[in-house]
C-alpha positions as CSV (number, residue, x, y, z in Angstrom):
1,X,29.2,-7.9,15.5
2,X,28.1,-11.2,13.8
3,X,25.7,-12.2,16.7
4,X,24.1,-8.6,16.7
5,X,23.8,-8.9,12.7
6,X,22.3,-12.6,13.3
7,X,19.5,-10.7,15.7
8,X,18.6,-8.2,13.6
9,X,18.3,-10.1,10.8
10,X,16.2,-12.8,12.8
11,X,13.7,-9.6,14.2
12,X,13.4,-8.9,10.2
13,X,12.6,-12.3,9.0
14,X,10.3,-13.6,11.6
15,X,8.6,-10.7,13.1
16,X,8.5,-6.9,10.8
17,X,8.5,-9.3,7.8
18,X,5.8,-11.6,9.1
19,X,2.7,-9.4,9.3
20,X,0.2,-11.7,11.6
21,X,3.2,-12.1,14.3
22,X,3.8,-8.0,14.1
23,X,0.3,-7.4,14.6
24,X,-0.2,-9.9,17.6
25,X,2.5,-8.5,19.4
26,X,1.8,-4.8,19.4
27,X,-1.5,-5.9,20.3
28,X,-0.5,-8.0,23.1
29,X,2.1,-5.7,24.5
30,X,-0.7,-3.0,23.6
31,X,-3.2,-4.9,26.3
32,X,-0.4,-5.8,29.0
33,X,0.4,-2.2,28.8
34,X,-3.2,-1.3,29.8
35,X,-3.1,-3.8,32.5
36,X,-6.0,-5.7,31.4
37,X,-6.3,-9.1,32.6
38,X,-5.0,-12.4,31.2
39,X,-7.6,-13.8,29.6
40,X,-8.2,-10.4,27.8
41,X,-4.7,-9.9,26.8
42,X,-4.7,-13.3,25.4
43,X,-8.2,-13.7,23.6
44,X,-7.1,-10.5,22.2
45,X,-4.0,-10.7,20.8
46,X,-5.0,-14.1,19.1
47,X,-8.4,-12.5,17.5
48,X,-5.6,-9.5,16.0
49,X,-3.8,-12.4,14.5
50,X,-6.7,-14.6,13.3
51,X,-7.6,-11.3,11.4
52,X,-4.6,-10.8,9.9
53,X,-4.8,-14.3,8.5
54,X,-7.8,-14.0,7.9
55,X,-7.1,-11.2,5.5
56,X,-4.5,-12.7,3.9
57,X,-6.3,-15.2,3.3
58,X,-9.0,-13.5,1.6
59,X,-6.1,-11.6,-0.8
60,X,-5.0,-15.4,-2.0
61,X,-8.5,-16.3,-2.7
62,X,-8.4,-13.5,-4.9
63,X,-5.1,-12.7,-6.0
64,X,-4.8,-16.3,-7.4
65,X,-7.2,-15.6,-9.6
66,X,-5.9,-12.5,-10.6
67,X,-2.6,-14.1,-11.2
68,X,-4.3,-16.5,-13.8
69,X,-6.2,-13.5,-14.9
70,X,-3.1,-11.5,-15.9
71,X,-1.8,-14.4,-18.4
72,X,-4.8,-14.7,-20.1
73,X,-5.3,-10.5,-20.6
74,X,-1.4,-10.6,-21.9
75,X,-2.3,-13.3,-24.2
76,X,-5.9,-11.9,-25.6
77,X,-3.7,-8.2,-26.0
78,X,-1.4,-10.2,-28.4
79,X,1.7,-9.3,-25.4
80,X,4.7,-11.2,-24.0
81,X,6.2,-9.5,-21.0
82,X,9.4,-7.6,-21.1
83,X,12.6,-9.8,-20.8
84,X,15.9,-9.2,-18.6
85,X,19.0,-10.6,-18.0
86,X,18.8,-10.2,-13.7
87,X,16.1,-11.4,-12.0
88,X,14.6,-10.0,-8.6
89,X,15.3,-13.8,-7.4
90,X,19.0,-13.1,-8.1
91,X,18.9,-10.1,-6.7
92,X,17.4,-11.0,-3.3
93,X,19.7,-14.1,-2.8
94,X,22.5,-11.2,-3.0
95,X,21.2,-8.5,-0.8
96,X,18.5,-10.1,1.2
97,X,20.7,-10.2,4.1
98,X,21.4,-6.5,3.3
99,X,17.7,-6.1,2.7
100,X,16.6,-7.7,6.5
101,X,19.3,-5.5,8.2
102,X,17.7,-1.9,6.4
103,X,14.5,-3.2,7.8
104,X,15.3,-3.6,11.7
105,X,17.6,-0.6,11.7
106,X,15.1,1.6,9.8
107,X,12.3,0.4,12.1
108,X,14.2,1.3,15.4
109,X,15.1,4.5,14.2
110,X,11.3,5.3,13.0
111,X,10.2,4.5,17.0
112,X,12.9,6.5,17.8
113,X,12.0,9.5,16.1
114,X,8.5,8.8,17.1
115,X,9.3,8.7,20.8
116,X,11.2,12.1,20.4
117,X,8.3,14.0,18.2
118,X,4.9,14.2,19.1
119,X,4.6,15.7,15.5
120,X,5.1,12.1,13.7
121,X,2.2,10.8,15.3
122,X,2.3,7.3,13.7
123,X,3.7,4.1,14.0
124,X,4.0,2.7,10.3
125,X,2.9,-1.0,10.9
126,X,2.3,-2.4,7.1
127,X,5.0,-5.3,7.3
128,X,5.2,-6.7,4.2
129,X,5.6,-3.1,2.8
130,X,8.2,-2.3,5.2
131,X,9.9,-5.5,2.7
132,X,9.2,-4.0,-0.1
133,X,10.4,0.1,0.2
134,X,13.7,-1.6,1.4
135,X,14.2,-3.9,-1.7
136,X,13.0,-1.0,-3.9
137,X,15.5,1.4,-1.6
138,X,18.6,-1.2,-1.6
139,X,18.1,-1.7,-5.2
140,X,18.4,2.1,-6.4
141,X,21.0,2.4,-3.6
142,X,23.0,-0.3,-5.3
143,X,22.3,1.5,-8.8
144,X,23.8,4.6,-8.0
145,X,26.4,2.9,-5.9
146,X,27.4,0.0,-7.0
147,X,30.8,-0.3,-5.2
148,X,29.1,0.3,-2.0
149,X,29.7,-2.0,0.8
150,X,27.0,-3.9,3.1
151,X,27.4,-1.6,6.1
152,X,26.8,1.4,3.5
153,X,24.0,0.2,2.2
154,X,22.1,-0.6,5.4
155,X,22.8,2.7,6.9
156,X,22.3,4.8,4.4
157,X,19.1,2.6,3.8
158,X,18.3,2.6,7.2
159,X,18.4,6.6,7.2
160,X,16.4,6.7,4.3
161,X,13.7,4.4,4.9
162,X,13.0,5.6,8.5
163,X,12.2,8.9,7.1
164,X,9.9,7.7,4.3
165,X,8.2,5.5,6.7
166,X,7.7,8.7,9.1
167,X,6.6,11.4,6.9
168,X,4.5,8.8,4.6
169,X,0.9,8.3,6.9
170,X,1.6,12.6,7.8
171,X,1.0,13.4,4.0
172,X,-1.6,11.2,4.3
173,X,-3.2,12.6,7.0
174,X,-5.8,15.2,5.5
175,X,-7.3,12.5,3.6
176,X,-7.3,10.1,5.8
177,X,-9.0,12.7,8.5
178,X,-12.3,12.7,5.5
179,X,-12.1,8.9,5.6
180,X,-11.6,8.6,9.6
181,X,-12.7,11.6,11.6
182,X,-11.5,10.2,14.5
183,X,-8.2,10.0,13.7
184,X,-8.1,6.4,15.0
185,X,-5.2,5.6,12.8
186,X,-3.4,6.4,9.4
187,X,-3.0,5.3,6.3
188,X,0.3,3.1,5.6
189,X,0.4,2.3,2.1
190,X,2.4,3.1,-1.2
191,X,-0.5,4.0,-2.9
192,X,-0.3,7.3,-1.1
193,X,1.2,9.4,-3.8
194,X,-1.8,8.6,-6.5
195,X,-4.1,8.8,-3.4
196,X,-3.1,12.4,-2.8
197,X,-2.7,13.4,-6.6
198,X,-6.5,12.4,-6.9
199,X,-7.5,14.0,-3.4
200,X,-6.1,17.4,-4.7
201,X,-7.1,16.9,-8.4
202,X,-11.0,15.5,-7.4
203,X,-11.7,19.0,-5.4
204,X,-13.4,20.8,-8.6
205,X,-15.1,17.3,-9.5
206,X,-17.8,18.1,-6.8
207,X,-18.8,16.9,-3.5
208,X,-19.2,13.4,-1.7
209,X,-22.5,14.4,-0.5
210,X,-24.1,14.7,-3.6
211,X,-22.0,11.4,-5.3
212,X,-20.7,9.4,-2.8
213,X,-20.5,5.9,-4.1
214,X,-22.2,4.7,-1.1
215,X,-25.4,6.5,-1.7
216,X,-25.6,6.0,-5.5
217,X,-29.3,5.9,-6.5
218,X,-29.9,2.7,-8.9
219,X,-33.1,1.5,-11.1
220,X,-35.0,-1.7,-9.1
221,X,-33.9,-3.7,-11.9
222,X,-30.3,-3.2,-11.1
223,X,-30.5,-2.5,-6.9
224,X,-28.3,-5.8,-6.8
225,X,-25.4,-3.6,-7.7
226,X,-25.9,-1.8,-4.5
227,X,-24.7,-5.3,-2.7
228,X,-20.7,-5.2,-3.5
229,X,-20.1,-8.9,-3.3
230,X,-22.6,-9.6,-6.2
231,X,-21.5,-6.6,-8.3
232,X,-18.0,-7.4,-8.0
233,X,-18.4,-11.0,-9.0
234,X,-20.8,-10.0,-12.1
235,X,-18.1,-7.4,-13.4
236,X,-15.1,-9.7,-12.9
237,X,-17.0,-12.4,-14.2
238,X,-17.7,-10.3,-17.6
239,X,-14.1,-9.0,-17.5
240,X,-12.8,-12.5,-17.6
241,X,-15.4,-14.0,-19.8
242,X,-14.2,-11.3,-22.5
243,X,-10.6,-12.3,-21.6
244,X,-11.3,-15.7,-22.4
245,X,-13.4,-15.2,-25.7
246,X,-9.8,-13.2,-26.8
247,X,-7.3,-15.2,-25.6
248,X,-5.5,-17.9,-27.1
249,X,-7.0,-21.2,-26.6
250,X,-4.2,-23.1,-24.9
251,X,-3.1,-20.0,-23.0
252,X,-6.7,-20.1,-21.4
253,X,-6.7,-24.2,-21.2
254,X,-3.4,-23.8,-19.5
255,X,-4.6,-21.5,-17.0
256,X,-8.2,-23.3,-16.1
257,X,-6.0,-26.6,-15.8
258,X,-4.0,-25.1,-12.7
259,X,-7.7,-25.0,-11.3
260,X,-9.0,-28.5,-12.4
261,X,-7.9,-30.2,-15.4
262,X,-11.6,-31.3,-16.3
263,X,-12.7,-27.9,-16.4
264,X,-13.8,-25.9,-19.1
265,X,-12.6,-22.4,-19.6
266,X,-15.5,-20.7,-19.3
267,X,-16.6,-22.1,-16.5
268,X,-13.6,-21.5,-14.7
269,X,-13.8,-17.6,-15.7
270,X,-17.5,-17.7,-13.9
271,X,-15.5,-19.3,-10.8
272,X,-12.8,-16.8,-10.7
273,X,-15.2,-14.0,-11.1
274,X,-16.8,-15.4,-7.8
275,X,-13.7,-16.6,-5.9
276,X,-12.6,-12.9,-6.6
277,X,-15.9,-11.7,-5.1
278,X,-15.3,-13.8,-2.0
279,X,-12.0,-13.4,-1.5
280,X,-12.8,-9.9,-1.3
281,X,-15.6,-10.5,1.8
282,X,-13.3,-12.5,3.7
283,X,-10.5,-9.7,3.7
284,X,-12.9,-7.3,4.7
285,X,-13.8,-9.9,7.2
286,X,-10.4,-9.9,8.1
287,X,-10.2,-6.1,8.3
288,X,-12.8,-5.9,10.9
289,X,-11.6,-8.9,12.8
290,X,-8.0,-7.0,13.6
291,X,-9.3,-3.8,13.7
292,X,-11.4,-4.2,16.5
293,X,-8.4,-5.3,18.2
294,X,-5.3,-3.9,17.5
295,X,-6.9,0.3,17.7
296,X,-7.9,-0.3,21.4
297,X,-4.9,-2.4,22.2
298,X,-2.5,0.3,20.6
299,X,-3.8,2.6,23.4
300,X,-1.0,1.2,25.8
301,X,1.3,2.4,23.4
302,X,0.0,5.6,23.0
303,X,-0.6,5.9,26.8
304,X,2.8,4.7,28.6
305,X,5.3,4.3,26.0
306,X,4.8,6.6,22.6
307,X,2.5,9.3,23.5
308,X,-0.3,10.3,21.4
309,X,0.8,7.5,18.9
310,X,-1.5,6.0,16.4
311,X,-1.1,2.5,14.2
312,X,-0.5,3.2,10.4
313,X,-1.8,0.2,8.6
314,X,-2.5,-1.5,5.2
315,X,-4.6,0.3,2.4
316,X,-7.4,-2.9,3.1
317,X,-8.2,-1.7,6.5
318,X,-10.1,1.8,4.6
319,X,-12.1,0.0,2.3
320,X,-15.1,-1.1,4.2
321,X,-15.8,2.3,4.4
322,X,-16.7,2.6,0.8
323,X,-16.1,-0.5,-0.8
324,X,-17.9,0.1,-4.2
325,X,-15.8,3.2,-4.5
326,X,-12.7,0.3,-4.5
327,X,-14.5,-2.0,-7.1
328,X,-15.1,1.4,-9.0
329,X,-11.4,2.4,-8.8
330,X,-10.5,-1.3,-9.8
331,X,-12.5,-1.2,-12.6
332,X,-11.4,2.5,-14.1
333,X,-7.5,1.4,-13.2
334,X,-7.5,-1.7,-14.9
335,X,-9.5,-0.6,-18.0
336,X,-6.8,2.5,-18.7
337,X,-3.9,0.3,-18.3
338,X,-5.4,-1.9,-20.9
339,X,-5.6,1.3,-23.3
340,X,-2.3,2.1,-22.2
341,X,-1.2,-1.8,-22.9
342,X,-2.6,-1.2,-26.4
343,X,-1.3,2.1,-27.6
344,X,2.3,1.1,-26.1
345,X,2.4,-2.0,-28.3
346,X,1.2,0.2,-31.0
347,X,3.8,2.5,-31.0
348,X,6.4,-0.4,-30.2
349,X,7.3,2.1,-26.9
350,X,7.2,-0.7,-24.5
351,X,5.8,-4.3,-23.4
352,X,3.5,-3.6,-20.4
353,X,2.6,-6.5,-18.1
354,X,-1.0,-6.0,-16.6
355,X,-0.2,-5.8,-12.6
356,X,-3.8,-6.9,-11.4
357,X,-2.8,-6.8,-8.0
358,X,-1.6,-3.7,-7.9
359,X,-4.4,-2.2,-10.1
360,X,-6.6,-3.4,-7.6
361,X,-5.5,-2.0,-4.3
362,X,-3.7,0.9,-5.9
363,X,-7.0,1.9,-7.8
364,X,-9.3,1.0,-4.9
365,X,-7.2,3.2,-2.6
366,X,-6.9,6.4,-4.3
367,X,-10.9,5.9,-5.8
368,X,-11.7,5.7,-2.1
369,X,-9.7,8.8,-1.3
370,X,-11.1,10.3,-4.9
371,X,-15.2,9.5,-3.7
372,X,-14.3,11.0,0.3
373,X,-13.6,14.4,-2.1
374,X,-15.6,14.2,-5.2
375,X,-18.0,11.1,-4.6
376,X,-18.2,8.5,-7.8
377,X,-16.3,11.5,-9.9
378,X,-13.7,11.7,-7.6
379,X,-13.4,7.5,-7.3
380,X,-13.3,7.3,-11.6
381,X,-10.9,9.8,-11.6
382,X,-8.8,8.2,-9.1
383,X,-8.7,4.7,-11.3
384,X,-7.8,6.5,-13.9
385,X,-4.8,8.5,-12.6
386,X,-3.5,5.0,-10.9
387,X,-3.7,3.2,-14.1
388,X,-1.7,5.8,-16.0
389,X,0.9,6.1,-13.0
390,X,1.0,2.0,-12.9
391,X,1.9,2.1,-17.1
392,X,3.9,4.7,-17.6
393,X,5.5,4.3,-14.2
394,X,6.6,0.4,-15.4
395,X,7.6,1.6,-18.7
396,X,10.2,3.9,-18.0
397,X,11.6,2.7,-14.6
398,X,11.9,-1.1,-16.2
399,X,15.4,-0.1,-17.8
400,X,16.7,1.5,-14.3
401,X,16.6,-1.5,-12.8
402,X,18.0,-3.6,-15.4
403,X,21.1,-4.5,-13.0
404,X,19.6,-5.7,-10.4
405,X,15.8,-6.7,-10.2
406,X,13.8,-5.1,-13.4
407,X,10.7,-7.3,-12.0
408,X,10.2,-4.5,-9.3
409,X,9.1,-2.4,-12.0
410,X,5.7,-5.1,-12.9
411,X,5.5,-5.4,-9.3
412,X,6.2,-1.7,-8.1
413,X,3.3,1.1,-6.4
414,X,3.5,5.0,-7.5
415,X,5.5,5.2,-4.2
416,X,8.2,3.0,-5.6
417,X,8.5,4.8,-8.8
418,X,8.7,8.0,-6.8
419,X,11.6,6.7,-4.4
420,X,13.3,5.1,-7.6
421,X,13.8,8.1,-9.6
422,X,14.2,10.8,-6.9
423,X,17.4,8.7,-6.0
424,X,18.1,8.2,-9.6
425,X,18.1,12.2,-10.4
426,X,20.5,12.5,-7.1
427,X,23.3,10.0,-9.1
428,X,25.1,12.9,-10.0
429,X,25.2,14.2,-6.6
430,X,25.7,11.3,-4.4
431,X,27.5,8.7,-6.8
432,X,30.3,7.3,-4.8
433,X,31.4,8.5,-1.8
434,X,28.9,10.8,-1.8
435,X,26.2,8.5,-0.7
436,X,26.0,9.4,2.8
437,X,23.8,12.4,1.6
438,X,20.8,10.4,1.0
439,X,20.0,9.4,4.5
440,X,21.1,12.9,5.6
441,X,19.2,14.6,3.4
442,X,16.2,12.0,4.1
443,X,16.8,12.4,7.6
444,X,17.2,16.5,7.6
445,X,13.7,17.2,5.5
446,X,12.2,15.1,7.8
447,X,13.2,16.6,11.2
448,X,12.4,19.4,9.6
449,X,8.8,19.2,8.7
450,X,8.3,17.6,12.4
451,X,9.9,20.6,13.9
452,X,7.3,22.5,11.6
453,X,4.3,20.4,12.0
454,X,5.0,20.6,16.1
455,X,5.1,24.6,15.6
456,X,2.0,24.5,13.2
457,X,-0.1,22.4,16.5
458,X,1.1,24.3,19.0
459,X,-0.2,27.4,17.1
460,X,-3.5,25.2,16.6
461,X,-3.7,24.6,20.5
462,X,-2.5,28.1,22.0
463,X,-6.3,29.1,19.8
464,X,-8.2,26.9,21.0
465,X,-7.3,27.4,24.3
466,X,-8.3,31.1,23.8
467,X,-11.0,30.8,22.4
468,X,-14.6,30.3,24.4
469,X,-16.6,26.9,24.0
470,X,-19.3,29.5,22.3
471,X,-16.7,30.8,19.6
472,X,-16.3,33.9,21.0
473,X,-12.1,35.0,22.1
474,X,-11.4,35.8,25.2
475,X,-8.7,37.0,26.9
476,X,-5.8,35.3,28.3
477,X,-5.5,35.3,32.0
């Protein structure tokens, strides 16, 4: 038992929690699979993890700014963030074992049911995600059953995880069909729930083809805007030039010091404005890079082992096809959360802490998904329902984790708020003994809506096939 616990909790740490070593290797098993030759299989599976890195690279460049960035906006809004008595530190030296083990059970059971129906048609592939939903899972799991044992948890976990992981990129899949016509693969992110509040709410905004982001008509004087790496380092810079005039002084010298300690803190808002900017180019570098890889490669997959299986990856891998729709849902996001931030402290409801990551690739998600809909309308209003799901979501779900890791609450993506209280309202149900009906539950709903998405595309294919290539019906032989 302990050498099959060691394995799994090896597969979790050093290859679903490592996302360049994930990619490589369904690429590479992808391309042997397809029986191309050697020096293709190889070239190829190292380009799929160079552009991984490469990505993740570009999200430190510009993350680490954002970081910095969030200090100085807490200090210029006169804030201090929440405190608590557990940390998530804590939390994952005690369940990170337990943690590891939900994500290699959950995984094999999510290619299992993906192997058995054609209906679930993607293979969720965002690792570091797959990290997070089982934290965010374990730690609600823990909440309502806190004398649970370890072989509970990752079972019941397991079950319930596998499901989310399944149905998530199938809710998705409308949208993402606007976004990717070609269905060449889905959207694995927890951003989704915004992402589908704003495609549904965007529809009477009007139409991408008369605002699409893309095609935004601009005075000469300010065409530059047109060209997404200079209008994304010209609005950061201006956001964090304001940020600095606000702050406190030694917050600000504190934070330009971790940069260069001879550097003034203006000039170190200009730099993070354009650091931010090219971070930005070299993840959609990145994008590209393992995109043109990992899609063709996945064909062995979907050929010889899972078929009619597509990759669900990251939220990053959408937004080269309208990236001023993201810098648009960035900037709407961030600048509601900061009314939010204000009114909260005004009414003494709560202590937000700005989550600039989060703002970012939440907003720029569901903006995309808002502008593929409604064009610019459709991308505002998508900013603008992130940032209020991002505030209010952290205000009221910081207290539910107050046991065991209230940081997931700053850190946390609509879908984590969603998972957190849907278990949280089925305490009084499953408390106890009674946990075993989240995973079956979990695991019922989503055989279910397979069973009915097969039936729904077997309906779709018995019309096609009687219907003439002209439109007209014919008659079945």
């Amino acid at each position: 038992m302990d050498v099959i616990k060691d394995i799994l909790t090896f597969l979790a740490d050093n290859v679903f929690g490592q996302v360049p070593i994930l990619i490589g290797l369904i690429t590479l098993i992808g391309l042997i699979l397809q029986r191309k030759r050697f020096e293709d299989v190889f070239a190829g599976a190292l380009r799929a993890t160079i552009g991984v890195v490469i990505l993740f690279i570009g999200v430190e460049v510009f993350t680490g700014g954002l970081t910095s960035f969030q200090t100085v906006l807490a200090s210029a809004m006169g804030t201090t963030p929440p405190k608590a008595d557990n940390t998530l530190a804590d939390f994952l030296t005690d369940q990170g074992g337990t943690i590891a083990l939900v994500i290699t059970v959950a995984f094999l059971v999510h290619v299992l049911v993906v192997r058995l129906f054609p209906a679930a048609r993607y293979l969720y592939l965002t690792g570091h995600l797959m990290f997070w939903i089982s934290t965010v899972t374990v730690a609600s799991l823990v909440t309502i059953a806190p004398g649970a044992d370890q072989l509970t948890l990752v079972l019941c976990g397991a079950g319930f995880v596998a499901a989310y992981w399944t149905l998530q990129p199938l809710w998705m899949r409308p949208l993402m069909r606007r976004v990717m016509p070609d269905d060449r693969f889905g959207f694995a992110h927890t951003s989704s729930l915004a992402c589908l509040i704003t495609g549904y709410a965007a529809r009477p905004l009007g139409s991408r083809d008369k605002h699409d982001t893309e095609k935004l008509k601009l005075p000469r004087q300010l065409s530059f805007f047109k060209d997404v790496n200079v209008s994304t380092a010209l609005i950061i810079t201006v956001i964090m030039l304001i940020g600095v005039a606000l702050a406190d002084d030694g917050v600000v010298a504190k934070a330009a010091a971790e940069m260069d300690d001879k550097l003034s803190p203006w000039v170190w808002a200009v730099l993070v404005g354009l650091r931010f900017a090219g971070g930005i180019a070299i993840l959609l570098f990145g994008v590209r890079m393992f995109l043109g890889e990992i899609v063709p490669a996945f064909k062995g997959f979907s050929d010889r082992v899972i078929p009619g299986t597509r990759p669900a990856l990251d939220a990053p891998t959408v937004f080269p096809v309208a990236p001023t729709a993201v810098m648009v849902g960035f900037v709407s996001s961030t600048a509601v959360f900061l009314i939010c931030l204000g009114v909260f402290a005004w009414r003494d409801w709560f202590t937000l802490a700005p989550p600039m990551i989060m703002l970012f690739f939440v907003g720029g998600a569901a903006a995309l998904f808002g502008n593929v809909v409604a064009g610019w309308r459709g991308a505002v209003l998508g900013g603008v329902i992130s940032g209020l799901v991002l505030a209010v979501g952290q205000a009221v779900t910081w207290d539910l984790y107050e046991k065991t890791a209230p940081e997931l609450a700053t850190l946390a993506d609509p879908d984590w708020y969603a998972i957190a209280w849907l278990l949280k309202a089925a305490d009084p149900v499953v408390g106890g003994n009674s946990i075993w009906l989240v995973p079956a539950v979990a695991i019922a709903a989503m055989i279910a809506s397979l069973l009915l998405l097969g039936r729904a595309e077997k309906r779709r294919a018995a019309v096609d096939e009687d219907t003439a290539p002209d439109g007209k019906a014919v008659a079945k032989a």
